[in-house]
FIKE-729693 format. One record per residue (C-alpha): residue in one letter; chain; x, y, z. Coordinates in nm, 4 decimals. Layout:
<rs>
['A','A',[X,Y,Z]];
...
</rs>
This chain:
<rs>
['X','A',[0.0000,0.0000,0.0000]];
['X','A',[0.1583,0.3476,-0.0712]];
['X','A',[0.1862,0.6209,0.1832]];
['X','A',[-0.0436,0.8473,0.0004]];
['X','A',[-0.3271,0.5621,0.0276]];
['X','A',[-0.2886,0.5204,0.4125]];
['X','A',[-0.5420,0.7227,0.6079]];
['X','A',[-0.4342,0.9703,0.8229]];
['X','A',[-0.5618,0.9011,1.1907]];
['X','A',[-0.7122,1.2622,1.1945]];
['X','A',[-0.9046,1.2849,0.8892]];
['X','A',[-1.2909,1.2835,0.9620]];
['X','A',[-1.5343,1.1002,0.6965]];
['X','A',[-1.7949,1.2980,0.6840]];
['X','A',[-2.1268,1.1061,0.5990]];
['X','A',[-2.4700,1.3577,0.4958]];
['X','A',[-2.7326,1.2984,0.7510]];
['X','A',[-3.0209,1.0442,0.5562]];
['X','A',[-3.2712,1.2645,0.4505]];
['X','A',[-3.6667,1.1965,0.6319]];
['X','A',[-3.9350,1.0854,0.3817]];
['X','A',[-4.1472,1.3472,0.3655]];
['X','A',[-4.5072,1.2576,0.5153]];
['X','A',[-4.7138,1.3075,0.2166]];
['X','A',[-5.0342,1.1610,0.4309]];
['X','A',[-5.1760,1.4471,0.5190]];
['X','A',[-5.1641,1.5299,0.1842]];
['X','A',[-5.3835,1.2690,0.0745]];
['X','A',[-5.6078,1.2845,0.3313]];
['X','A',[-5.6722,1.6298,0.2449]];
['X','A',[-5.7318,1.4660,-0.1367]];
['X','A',[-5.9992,1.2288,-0.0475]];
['X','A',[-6.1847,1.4615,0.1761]];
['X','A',[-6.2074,1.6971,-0.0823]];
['X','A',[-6.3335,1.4788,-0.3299]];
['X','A',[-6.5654,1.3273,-0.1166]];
['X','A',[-6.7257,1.6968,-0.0564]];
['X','A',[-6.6652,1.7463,-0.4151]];
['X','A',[-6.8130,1.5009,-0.6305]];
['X','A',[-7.1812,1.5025,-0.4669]];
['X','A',[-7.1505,1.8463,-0.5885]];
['X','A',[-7.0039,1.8002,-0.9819]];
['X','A',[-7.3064,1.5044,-1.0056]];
['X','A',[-7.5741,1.8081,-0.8697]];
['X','A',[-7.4378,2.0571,-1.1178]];
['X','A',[-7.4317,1.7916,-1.4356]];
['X','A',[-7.7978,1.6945,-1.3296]];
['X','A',[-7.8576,2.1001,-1.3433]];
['X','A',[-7.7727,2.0864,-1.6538]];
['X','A',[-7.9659,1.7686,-1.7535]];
['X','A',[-8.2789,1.9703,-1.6696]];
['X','A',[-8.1743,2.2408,-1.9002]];
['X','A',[-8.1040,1.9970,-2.2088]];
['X','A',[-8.4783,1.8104,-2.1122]];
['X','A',[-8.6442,2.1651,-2.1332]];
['X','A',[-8.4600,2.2110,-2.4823]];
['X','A',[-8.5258,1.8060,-2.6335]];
['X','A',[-8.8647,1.8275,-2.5344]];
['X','A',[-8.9513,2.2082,-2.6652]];
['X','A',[-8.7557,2.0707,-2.9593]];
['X','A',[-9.0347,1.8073,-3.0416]];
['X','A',[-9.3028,2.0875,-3.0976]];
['X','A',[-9.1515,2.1611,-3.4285]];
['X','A',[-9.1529,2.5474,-3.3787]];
['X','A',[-8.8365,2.6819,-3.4283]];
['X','A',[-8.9659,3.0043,-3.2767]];
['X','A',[-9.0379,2.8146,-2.8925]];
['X','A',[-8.6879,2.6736,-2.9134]];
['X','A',[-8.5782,3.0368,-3.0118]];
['X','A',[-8.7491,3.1819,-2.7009]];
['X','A',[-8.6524,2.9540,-2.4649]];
['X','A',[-8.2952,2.9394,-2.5481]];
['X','A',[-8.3270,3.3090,-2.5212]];
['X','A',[-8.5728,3.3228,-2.1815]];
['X','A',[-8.2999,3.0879,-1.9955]];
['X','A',[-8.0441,3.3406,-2.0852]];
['X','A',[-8.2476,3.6407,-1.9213]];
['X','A',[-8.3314,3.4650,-1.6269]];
['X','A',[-7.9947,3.3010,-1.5384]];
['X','A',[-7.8529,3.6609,-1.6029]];
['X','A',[-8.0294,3.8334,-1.3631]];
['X','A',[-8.0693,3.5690,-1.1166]];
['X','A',[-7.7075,3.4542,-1.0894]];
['X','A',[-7.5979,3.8289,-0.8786]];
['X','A',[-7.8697,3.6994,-0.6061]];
['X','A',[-7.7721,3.3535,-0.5646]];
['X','A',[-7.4066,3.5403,-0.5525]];
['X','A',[-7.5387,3.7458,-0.2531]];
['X','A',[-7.6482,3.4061,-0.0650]];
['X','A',[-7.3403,3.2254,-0.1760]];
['X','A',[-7.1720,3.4492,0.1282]];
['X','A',[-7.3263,3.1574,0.3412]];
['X','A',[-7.0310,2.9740,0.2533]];
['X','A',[-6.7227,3.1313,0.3742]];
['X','A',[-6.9379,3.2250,0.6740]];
['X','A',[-7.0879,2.9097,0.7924]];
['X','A',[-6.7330,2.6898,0.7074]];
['X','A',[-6.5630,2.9223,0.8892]];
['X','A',[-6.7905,2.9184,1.2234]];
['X','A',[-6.8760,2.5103,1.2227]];
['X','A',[-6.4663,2.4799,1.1914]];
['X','A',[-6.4830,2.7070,1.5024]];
['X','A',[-6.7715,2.5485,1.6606]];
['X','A',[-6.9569,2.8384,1.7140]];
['X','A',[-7.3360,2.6436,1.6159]];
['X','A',[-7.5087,2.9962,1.6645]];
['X','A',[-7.2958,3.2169,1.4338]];
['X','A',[-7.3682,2.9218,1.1659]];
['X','A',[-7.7966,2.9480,1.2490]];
['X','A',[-7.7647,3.3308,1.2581]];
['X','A',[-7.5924,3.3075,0.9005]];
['X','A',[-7.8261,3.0835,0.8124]];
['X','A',[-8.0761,3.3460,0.8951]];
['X','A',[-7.9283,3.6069,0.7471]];
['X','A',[-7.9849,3.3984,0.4050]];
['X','A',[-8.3308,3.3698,0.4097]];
['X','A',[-8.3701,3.7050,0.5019]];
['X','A',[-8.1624,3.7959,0.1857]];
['X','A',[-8.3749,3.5221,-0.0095]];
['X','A',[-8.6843,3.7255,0.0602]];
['X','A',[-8.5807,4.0214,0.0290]];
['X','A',[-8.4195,3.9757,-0.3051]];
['X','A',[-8.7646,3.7613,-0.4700]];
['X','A',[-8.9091,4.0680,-0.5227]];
['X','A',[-8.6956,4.2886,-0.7046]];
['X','A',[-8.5465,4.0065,-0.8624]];
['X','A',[-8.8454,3.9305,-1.0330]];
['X','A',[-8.9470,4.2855,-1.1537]];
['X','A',[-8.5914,4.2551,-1.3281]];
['X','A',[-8.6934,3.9571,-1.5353]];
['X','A',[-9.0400,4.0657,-1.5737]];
['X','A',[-8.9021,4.4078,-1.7204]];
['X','A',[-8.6856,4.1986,-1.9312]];
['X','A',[-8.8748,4.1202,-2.2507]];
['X','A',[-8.9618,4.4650,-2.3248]];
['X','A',[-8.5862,4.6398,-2.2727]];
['X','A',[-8.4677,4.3260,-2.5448]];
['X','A',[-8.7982,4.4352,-2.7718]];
['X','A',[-8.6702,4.8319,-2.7418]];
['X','A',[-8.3172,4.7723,-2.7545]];
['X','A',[-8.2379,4.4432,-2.9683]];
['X','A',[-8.3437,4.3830,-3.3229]];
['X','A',[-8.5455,4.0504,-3.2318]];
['X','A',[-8.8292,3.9132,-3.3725]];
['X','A',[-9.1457,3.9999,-3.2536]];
['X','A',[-9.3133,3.6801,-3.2338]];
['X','A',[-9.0125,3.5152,-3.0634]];
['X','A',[-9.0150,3.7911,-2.8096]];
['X','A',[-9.3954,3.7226,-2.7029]];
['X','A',[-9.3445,3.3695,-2.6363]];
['X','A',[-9.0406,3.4513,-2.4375]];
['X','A',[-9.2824,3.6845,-2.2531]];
['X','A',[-9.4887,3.4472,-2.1723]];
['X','A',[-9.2302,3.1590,-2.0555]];
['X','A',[-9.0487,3.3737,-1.8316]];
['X','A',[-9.4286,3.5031,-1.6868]];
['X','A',[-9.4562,3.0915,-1.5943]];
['X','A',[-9.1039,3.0549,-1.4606]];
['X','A',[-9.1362,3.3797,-1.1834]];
['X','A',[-9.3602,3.1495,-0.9176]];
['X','A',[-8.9752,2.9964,-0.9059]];
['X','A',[-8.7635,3.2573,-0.8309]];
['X','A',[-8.8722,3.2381,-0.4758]];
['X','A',[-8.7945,2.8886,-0.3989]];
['X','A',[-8.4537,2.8621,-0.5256]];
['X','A',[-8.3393,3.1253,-0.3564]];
['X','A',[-8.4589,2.9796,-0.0305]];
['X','A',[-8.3153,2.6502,-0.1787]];
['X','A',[-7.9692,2.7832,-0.2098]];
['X','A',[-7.9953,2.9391,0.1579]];
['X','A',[-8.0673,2.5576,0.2580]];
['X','A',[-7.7580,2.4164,0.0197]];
['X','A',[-7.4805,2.6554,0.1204]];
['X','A',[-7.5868,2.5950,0.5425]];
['X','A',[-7.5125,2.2209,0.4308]];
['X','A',[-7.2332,2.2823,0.1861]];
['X','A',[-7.0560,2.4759,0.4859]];
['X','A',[-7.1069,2.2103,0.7263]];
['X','A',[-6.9327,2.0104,0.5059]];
['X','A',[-7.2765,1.7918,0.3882]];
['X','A',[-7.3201,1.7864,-0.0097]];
['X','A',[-7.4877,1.4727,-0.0548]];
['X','A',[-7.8733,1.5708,0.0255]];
['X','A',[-7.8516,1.8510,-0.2744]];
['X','A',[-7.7115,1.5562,-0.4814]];
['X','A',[-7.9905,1.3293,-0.4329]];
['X','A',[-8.2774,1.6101,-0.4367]];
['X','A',[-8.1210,1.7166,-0.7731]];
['X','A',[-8.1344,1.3464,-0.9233]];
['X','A',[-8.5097,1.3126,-0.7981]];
['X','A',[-8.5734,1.6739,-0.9256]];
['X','A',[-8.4359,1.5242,-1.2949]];
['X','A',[-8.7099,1.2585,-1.2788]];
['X','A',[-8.9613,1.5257,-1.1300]];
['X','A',[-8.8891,1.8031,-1.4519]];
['X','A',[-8.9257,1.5320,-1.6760]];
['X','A',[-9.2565,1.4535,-1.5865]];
['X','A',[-9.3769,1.8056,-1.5680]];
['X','A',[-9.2280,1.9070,-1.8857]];
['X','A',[-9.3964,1.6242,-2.0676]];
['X','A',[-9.7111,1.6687,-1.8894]];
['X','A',[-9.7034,2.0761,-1.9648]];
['X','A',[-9.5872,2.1166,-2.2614]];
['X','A',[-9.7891,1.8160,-2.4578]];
['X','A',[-10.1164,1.7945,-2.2215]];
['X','A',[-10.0729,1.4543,-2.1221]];
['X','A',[-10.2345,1.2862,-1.8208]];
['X','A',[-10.5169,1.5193,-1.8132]];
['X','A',[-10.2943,1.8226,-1.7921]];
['X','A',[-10.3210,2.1650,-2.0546]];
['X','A',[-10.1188,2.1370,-2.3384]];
['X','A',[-9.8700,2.4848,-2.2872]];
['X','A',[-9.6264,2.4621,-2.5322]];
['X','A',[-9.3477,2.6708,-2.4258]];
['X','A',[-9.5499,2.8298,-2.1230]];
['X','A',[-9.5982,2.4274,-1.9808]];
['X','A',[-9.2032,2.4012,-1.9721]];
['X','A',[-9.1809,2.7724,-1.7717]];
['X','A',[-9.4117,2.6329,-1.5656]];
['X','A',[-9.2662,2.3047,-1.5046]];
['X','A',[-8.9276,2.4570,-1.4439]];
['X','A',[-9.0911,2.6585,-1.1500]];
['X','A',[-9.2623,2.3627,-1.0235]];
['X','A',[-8.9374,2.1749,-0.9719]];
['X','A',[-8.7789,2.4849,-0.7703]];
['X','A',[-9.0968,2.4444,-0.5359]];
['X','A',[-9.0199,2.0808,-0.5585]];
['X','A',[-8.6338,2.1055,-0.4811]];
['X','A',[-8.6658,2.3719,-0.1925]];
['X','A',[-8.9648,2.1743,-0.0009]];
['X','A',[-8.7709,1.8071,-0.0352]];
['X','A',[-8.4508,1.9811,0.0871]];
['X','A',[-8.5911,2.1694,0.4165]];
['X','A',[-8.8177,1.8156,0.4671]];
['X','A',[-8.5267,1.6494,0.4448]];
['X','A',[-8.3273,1.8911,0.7241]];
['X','A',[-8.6353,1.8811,0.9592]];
['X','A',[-8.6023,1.4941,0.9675]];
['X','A',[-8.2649,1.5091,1.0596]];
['X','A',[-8.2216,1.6304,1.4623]];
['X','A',[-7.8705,1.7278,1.4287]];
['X','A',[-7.9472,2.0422,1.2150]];
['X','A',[-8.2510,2.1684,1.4340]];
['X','A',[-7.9823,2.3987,1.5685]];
['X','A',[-7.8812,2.5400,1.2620]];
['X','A',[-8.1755,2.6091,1.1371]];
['X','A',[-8.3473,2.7763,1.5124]];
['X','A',[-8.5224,3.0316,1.4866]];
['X','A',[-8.3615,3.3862,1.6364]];
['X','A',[-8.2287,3.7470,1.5694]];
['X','A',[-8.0033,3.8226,1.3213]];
['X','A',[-7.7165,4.0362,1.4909]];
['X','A',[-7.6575,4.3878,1.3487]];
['X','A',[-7.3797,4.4207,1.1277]];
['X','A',[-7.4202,4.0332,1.0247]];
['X','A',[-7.6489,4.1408,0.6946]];
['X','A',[-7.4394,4.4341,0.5316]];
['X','A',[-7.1052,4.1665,0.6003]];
['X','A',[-7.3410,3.9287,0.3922]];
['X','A',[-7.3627,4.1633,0.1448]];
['X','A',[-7.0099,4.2942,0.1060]];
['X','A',[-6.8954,3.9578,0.0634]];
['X','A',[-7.1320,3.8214,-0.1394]];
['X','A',[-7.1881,4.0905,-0.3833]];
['X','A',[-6.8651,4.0714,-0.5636]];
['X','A',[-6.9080,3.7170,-0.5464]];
['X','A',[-7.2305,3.7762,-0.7556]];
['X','A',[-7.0913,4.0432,-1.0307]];
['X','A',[-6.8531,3.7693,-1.0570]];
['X','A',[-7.0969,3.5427,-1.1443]];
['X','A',[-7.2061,3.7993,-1.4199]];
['X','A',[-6.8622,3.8811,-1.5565]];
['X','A',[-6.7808,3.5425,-1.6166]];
['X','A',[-7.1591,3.4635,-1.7957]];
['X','A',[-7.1749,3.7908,-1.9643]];
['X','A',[-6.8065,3.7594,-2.0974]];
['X','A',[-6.8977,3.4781,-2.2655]];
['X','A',[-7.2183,3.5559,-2.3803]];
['X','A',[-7.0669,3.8819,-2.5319]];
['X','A',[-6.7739,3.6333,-2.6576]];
['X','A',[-7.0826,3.4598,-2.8650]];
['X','A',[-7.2266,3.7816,-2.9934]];
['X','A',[-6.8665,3.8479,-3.1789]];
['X','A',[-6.8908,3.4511,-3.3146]];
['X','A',[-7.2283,3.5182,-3.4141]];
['X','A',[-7.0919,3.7920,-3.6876]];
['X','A',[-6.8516,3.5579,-3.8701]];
['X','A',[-7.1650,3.3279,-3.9402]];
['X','A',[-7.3863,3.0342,-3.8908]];
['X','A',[-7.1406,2.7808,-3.9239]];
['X','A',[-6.9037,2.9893,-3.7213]];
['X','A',[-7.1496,3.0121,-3.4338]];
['X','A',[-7.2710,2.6437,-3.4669]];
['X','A',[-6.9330,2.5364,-3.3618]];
['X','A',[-6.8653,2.7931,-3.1269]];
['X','A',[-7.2299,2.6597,-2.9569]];
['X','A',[-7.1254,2.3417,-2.9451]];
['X','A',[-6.7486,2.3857,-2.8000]];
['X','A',[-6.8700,2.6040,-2.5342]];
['X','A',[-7.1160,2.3542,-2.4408]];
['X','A',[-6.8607,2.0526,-2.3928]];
['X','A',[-6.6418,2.3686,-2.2714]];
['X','A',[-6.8731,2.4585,-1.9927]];
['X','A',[-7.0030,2.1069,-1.8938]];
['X','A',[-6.5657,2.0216,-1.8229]];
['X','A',[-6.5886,2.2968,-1.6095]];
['X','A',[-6.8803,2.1919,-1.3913]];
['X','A',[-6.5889,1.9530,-1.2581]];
['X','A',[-6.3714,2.2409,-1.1724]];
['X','A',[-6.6186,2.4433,-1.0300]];
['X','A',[-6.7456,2.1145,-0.8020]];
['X','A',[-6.3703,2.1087,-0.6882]];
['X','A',[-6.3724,2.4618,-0.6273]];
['X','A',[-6.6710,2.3941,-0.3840]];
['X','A',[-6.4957,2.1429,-0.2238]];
['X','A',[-6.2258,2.3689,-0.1467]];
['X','A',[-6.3939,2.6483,-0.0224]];
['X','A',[-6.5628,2.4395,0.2459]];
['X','A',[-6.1967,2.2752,0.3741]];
['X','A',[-6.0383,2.5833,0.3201]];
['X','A',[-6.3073,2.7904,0.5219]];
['X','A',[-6.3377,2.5052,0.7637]];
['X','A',[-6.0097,2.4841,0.8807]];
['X','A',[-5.9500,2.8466,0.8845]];
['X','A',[-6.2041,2.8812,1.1413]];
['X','A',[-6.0546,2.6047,1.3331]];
['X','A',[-5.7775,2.8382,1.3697]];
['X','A',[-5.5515,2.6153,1.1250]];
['X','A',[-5.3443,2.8107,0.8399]];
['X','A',[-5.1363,2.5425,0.7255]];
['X','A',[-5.3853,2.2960,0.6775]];
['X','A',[-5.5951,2.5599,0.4981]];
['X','A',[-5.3151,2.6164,0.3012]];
['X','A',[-5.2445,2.2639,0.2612]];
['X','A',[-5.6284,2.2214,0.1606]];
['X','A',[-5.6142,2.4957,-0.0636]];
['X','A',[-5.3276,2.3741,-0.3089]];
['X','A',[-5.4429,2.0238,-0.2443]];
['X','A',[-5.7498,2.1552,-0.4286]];
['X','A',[-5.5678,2.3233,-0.6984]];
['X','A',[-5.3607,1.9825,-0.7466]];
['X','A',[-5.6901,1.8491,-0.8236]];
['X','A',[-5.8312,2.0593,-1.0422]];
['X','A',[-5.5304,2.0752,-1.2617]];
['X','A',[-5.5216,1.6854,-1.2969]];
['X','A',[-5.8633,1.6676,-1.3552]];
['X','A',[-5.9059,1.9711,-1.5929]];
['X','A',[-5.5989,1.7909,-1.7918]];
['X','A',[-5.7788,1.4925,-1.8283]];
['X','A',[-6.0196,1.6535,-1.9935]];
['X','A',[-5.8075,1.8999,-2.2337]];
['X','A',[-5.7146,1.5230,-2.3516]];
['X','A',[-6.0121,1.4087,-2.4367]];
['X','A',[-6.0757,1.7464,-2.6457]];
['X','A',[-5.7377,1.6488,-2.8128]];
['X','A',[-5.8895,1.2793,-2.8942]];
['X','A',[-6.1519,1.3241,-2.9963]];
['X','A',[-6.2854,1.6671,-3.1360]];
['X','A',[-6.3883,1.5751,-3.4134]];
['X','A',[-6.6183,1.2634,-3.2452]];
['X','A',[-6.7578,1.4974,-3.0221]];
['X','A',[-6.8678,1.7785,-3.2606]];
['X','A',[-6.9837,1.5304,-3.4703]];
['X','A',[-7.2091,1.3924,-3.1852]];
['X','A',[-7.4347,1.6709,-3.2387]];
['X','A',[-7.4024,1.7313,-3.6413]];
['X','A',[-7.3276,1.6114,-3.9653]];
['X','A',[-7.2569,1.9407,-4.1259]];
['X','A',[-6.8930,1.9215,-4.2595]];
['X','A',[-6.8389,2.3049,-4.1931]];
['X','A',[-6.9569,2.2675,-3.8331]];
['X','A',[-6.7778,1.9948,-3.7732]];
['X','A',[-6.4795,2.1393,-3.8752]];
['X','A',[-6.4849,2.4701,-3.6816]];
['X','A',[-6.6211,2.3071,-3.3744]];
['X','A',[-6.3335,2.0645,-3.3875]];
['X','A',[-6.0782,2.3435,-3.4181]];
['X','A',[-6.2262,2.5324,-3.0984]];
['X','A',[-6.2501,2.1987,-2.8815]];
['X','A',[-5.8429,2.1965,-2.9641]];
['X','A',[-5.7886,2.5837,-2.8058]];
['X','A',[-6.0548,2.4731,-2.5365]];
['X','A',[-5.8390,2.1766,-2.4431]];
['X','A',[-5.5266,2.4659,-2.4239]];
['X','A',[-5.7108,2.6635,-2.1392]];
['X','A',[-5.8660,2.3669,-1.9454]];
['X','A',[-5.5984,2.3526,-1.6797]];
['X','A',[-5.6139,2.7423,-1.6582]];
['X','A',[-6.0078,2.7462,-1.6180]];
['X','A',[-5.9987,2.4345,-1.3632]];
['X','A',[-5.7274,2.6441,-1.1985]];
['X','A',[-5.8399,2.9968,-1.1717]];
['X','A',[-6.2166,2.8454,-1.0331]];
['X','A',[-6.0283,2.6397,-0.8101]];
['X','A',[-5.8192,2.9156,-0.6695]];
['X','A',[-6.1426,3.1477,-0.6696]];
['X','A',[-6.3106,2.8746,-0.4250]];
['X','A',[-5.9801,2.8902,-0.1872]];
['X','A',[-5.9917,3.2394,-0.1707]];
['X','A',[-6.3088,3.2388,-0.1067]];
['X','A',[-6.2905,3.0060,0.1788]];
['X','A',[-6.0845,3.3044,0.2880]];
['X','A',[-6.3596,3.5206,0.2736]];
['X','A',[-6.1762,3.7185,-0.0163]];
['X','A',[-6.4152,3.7392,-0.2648]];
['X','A',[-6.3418,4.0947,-0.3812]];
['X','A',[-6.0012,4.0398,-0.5117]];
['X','A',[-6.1414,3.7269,-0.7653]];
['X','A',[-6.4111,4.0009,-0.9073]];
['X','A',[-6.1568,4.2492,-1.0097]];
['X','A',[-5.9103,4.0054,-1.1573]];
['X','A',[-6.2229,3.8413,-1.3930]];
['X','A',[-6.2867,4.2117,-1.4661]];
['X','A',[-5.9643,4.2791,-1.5567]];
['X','A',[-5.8707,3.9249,-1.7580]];
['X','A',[-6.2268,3.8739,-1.9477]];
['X','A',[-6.3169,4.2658,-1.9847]];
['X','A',[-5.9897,4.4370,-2.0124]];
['X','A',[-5.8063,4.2209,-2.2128]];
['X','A',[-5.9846,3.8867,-2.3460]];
['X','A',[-6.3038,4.0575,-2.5658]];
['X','A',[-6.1034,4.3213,-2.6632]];
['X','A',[-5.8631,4.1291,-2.7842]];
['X','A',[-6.0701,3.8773,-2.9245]];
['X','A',[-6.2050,4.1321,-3.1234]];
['X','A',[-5.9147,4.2514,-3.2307]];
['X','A',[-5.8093,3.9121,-3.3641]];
['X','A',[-6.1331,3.7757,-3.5215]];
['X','A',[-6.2076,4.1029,-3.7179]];
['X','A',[-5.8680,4.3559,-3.7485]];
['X','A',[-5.6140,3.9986,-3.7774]];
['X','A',[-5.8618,3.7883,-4.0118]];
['X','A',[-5.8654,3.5005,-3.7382]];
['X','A',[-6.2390,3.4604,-3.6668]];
['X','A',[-6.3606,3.2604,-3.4361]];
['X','A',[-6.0415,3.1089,-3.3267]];
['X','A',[-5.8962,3.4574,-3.2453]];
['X','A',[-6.1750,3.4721,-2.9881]];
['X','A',[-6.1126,3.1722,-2.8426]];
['X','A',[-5.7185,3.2397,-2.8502]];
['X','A',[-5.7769,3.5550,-2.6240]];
['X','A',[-6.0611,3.3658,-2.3877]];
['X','A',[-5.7521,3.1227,-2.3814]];
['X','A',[-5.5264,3.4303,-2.2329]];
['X','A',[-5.7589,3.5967,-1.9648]];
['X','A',[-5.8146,3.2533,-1.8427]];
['X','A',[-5.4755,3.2185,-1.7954]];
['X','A',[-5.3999,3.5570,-1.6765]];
['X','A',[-5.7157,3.5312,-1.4176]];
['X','A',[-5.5388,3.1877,-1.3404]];
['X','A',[-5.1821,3.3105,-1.2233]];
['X','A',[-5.3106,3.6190,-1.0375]];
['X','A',[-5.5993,3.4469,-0.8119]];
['X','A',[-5.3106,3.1925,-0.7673]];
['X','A',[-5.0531,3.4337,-0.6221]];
['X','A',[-5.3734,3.5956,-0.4675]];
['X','A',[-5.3998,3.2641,-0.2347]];
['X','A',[-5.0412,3.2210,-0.1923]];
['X','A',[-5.0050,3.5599,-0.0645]];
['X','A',[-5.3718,3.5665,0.1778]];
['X','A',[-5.2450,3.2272,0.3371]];
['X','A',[-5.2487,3.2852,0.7098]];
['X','A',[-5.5115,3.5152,0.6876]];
['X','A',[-5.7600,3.5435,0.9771]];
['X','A',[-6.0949,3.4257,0.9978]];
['X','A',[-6.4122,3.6421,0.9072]];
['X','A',[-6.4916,3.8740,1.2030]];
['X','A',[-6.8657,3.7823,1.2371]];
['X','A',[-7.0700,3.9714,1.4534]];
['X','A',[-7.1847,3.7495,1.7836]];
['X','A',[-7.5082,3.7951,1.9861]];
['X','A',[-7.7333,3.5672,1.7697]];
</rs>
C-alpha cells in the first residue's frame, strides 16, 4: 500500500445525515376529503344541466323553431339576472365553514338566517328585473317579434320559481358549509325525474294536464324549484342534528351588510364570467352560422368540463373555510393547493379528451362538414385553457374560503373585460382570425385570471378568519 493511500488518523469522513421521507399523508387525506365533498356536488351541477337539455329536447319536439328560439333566449335572461342573487347568498359559505370549523353552532344558524332574510328580500326585485326583461330586449335588440312574445310568456310561468330557489340555495350553502353535499345531490337526481314529468305533462297535455307549449315548460321549471326547496328543508327537519342550525332567532346587526359585502362581488362575478362569454358569442355570431354552430357546441362541452372544476372549487372552499375557522393556516393552506392539485389533474384529463376526440364529439351533435370542422378546431384551443379554467375556479373557491371574494371580481374584470373581448375582437375582425382569435384571447384571460388568483392565495395564506358579529 503506498503512503499516500494510508489514512491519516485525523481525517474525519464525513457522511450527509439520511434525509426523512417526507409525510405526504396528510396530503392525501386532504385529497380524499375533498373529493368526497366534491363530487356530490359536480353530479348536482351535471344533473342542473340535464334539466336544461330536457327543457330544450322536449320544446324541440313541438316543431316550432320560434319556442326553441325563445326559450334558449328566456334561460339566458333569467340566469342573467338571477345569478348576482344567488351570488349574494353564496356568502353563506365562507361564513358558515368558517364558524362550524370554530364550533360556534349559533354564528352558523344566525348566518343561516341572514340567508333567508336575503332570499326574501331579493324575490321581489329580482323578479321585476326579469319581468321588465322582454320589453328592454324588444326596445333595444333587433329581435323578432313573435319570438319575443313567447319569451314573454315563458319567463311570466317561470317567476312562481324565483322564490324557492333562492330559499333553496340558503338551505344548500348551510349544508355545503357544514361540510354535507350529498342531500342537494340526491334532491337534484329526484328533481331530474320530477322536470321530466312536468315538462312532458305541460308542454304536450298529457295525463289530463293543458297542453302549454313553451309556457308548460316555464311552468314546469318553477314547479321543480318548489319541488327542490320543499324536499330539501323536509329532508333537514327529519334530521335532529341540524334543528340547531336552522333555530329560529335574531339576526345580529352588522351580520347582513357583512353578507352583502362579501357576497356581492361574489355575484358580479358570477355575471362577468356569464356575460363575458355571452358577449364572446355575440362576436362569433358575426362571422356566421357555421361559425357560431361550432362555437355553440365547444362552449357547451367547454362549460359542462368545467362543472368539474367548479365542483372542486366547492370542495375547497368548504376545507379551506373550515379549517381556517378552526384556527388552522397550514392545513388551509395545505387544503387549498391540495385543491388546486386536483383541479389541474382533472381539468388535464379533460383537455385530452378534447385532443382525442374533437372531431367525435362535434360530430355527436351534427353532420354538417363546416360545423364539424370549426367546432373541432375550438374543442383543440378549449383543451389549451382547461388547466387554466380548472385552476383559476379552483383558486377562486380557496380564496373564497378566505372570505376574499373581492379580489377574484376584479381580476375576472380585468382578464375577461380588459383584455380577453377586446382582444378577441381585435383578432377575429382587425387579424382575419375569426372565431379562433376569440377563443385564442378567452384562452389568455383565463390564464392571466389563473396566475393572479393563484398568487392571490399564496399571498392571503395565514389570513384570519371572518370577524362575524356574535349575539345571535
Amino acid at each position: 500500500m503506498s503512503p499516500s493511500a494510508t489514512p491519516r488518523p485525523d481525517a474525519l469522513v464525513l457522511t450527509p445525515p439520511p434525509t426523512p421521507a417526507r409525510d405526504l399523508r396528510p396530503w392525501g387525506a386532504e385529497a380524499r376529503t375533498i373529493l368526497r365533498l366534491s363530487l356530490p356536488v359536480m353530479v348536482a351541477q351535471v344533473g342542473l344541466l340535464g334539466m336544461g337539455l330536457v327543457d330544450t329536447w322536449l320544446v324541440g319536439r313541438l316543431g316550432d323553431p320560434a319556442a326553441l328560439a325563445a326559450v334558449a333566449l328566456g334561460d339566458a335572461c333569467f340566469f342573467t339576472l338571477i345569478v348576482v342573487a344567488l351570488g349574494l347568498i353564496q356568502a353563506l359559505d365562507p361564513l358558515i365553514a368558517q364558524a362550524h370549523g370554530a364550533g360556534q353552532v349559533d354564528r352558523c344558524a344566525a348566518a343561516w338566517r341572514a340567508g333567508v332574510r336575503l332570499a326574501l328580500a331579493l324575490t321581489l326585485p329580482v323578479s321585476l328585473a326579469i319581468w321588465a326583461a322582454v320589453p328592454l330586449l324588444g326596445r333595444f335588440a333587433d329581435l323578432d317579434a313573435g319570438v319575443l312574445a313567447v319569451t314573454a310568456g315563458y319567463l311570466a310561468a317561470r317567476l312562481p320559481g324565483v322564490l324557492p330557489w333562492l330559499l333553496y340555495s340558503s338551505d344548500r350553502h348551510l349544508l355545503h358549509g357544514l361540510g354535507s353535499t350529498v342531500p342537494t345531490m340526491v334532491v337534484t337526481l329526484v328533481a331530474n325525474l320530477v322536470n321530466g314529468v312536468l315538462d312532458y305533462g305541460l308542454i304536450f297535455g298529457a295525463w289530463g294536464l293543458p297542453a302549454l307549449g313553451v309556457v308548460g315548460s316555464g311552468l314546469a321549471t318553477a314547479g321543480c324549484s318548489w319541488f327542490m326547496y320543499l324536499a330539501l328543508a323536509a329532508w333537514m327537519r327529519r334530521q335532529a342534528r341540524y334543528a340547531q342550525y336552522r333555530a329560529p332567532g335574531p339576526i345580529p346587526a352588522g351580520l347582513l351588510p357583512l353578507v352583502v359585502r362579501i357576497g356581492l362581488p361574489l355575484g358580479l362575478t358570477h355575471a362577468l364570467e356569464v356575460g363575458a362569454f355571452a358577449f364572446a358569442s355575440v362576436l362569433v355570431g358575426k362571422l356566421g352560422v357555421v361559425a357560431l354552430a361550432g362555437h355553440q357546441v365547444a362552449i357547451k362541452m367547454a362549460s359542462t368540463s368545467f362543472m368539474v372544476a367548479l365542483a372542486l372549487g366547492v370542495g375547497t372552499s368548504v376545507r379551506v373555510g373550515t379549517l381556517t375557522g378552526r384556527g388552522d393556516p397550514v392545513g388551509a393552506a395545505r387544503a387549498g393547493w391540495t385543491g388546486l392539485l386536483l383541479g389541474a389533474v382533472a381539468m388535464g384529463g379533460a383537455a385530452a379528451l378534447f385532443l382525442l376526440f374533437r372531431v367525435e364529439i362535434v360530430g355527436s351533435f351534427t353532420t354538417d362538414p363546416g360545423v364539424v370542422a370549426a367546432g373541432a378546431s375550438l374543442l383543440m384551443i378549449a383543451a389549451a385553457f382547461q388547466v387554466f379554467d380548472g385552476t383559476q375556479a379552483v383558486a377562486g373557491g380557496a380564496l373564497r374560503g378566505l372570505g376574499d371574494t373581492r379580489f377574484p371580481m376584479l381580476a375576472n374584470l380585468g382578464a375577461y373585460w380588459v383584455v380577453a373581448l377586446p382582444l378577441g375582437g381585435v383578432l377575429a375582425f382587425s387579424h382575419g382570425h375569426g372565431a379562433e382569435g376569440v377563443w385564442w384571447a378567452l384562452a389568455l384571460g383565463l390564464l392571466l385570471a389563473a396566475v393572479v388568483l393563484v398568487w392571490r392565495f399564496h399571498a392571503m395564506q395565514g389570513a384570519r378568519p371572518i370577524d362575524q358579529p356574535s349575539g345571535a
